[in-house]
C-alpha positions as CSV (number, residue, x, y, z in Angstrom):
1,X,103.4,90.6,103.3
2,X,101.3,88.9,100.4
3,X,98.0,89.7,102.9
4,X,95.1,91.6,101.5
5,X,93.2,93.5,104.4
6,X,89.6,92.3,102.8
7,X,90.4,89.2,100.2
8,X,92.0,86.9,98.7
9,X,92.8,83.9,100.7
10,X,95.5,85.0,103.3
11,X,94.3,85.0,107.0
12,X,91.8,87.1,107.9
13,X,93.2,90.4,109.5
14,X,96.7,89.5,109.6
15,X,96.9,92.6,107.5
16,X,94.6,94.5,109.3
17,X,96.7,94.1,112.8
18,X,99.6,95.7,110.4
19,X,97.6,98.6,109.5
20,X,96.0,99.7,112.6
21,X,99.3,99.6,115.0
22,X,98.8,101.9,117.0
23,X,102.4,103.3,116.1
24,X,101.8,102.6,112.5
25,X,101.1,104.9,110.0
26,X,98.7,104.0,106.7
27,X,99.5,106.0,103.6
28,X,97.3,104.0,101.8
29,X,99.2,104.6,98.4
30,X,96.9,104.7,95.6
31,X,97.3,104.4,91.9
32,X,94.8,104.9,88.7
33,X,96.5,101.8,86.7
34,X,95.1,99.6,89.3
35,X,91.6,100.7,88.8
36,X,91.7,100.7,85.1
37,X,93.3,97.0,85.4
38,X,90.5,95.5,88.0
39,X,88.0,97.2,85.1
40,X,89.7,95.5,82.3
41,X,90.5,92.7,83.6
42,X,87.1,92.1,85.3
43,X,86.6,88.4,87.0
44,X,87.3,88.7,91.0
45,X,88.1,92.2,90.5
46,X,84.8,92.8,90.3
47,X,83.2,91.4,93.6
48,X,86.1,92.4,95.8
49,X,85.3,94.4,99.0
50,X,88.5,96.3,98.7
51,X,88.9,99.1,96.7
52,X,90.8,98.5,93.7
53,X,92.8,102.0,94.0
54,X,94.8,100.4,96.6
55,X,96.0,97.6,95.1
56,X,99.1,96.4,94.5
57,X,99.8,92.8,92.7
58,X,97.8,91.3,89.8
59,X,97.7,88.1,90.5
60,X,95.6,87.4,87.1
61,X,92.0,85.3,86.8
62,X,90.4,83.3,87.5
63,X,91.2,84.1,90.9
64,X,92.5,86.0,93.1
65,X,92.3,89.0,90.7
66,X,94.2,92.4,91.9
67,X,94.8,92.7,95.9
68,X,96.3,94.9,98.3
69,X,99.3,92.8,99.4
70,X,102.5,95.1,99.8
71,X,102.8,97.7,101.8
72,X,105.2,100.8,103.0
73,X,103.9,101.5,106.3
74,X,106.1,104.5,108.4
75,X,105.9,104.7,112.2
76,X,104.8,107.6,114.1
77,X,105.8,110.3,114.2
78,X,107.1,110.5,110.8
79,X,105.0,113.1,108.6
80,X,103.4,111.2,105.1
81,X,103.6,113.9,102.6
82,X,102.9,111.3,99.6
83,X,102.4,108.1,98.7
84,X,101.8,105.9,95.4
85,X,102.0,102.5,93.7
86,X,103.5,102.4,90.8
87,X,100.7,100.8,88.3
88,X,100.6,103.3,85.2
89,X,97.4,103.5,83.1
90,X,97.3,101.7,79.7
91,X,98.1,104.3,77.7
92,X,101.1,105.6,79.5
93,X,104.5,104.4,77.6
94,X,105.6,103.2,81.2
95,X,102.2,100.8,80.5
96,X,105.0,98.3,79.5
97,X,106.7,97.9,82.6
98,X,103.2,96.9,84.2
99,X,104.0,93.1,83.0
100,X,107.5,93.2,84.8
101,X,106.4,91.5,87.9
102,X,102.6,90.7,89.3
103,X,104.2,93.4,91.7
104,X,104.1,96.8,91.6
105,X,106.2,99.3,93.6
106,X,104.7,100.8,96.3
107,X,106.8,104.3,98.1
108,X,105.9,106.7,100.3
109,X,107.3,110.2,101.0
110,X,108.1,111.4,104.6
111,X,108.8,113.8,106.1
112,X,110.7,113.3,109.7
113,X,110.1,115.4,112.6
């Protein structure tokens, strides 16, 4: 969607309308690479209103820094029973992959009813 729900420069709550559907579901996967890189990295990252657990593209500095831009958002009444981004700390030996695209994987685990 390339839309951040609270920066960069996409229009303002074009992700929002996504995320609060009423038949939409937010898993709000979360990874601990993307906090260590918005650290790191510094720049944007750090004046951001979103928080940087969420994010899922590094888009590099100056600007816009890390954002929220992909998603994996289930409809009701599917069950969430995990969720991630794929954005592995520094010192994991998947670390590498980090540079394969300003991307990073984003799943979710369901459960249907």
């Amino acid at each position: 969607m390339n839309s951040d729900p609270f920066d960069g420069d996409s229009v303002r709550g074009a992700a929002q309308q996504l995320l609060t559907a009423h038949r939409v579901i937010d898993p709000a996967p979360a990874s601990e690479g993307a906090v260590e890189a918005a650290r790191v990295q510094g720049g944007p990252n750090l004046t951001h209103r979103g928080d940087p657990r969420f994010d899922t593209a590094d888009f590099g500095e100056p600007a816009p820094g890390n954002l929220r831009v992909d998603y994996a958002v289930p409809s009701k009444p599917m069950q969430v029973v995990g969720s991630g981004v794929f954005w592995p700390l520094a010192a994991d030996p998947l670390a590498r992959l980090n540079d394969a695209s300003d991307h990073h994987a984003t799943w979710v685990d369901l459960r249907v009813r």
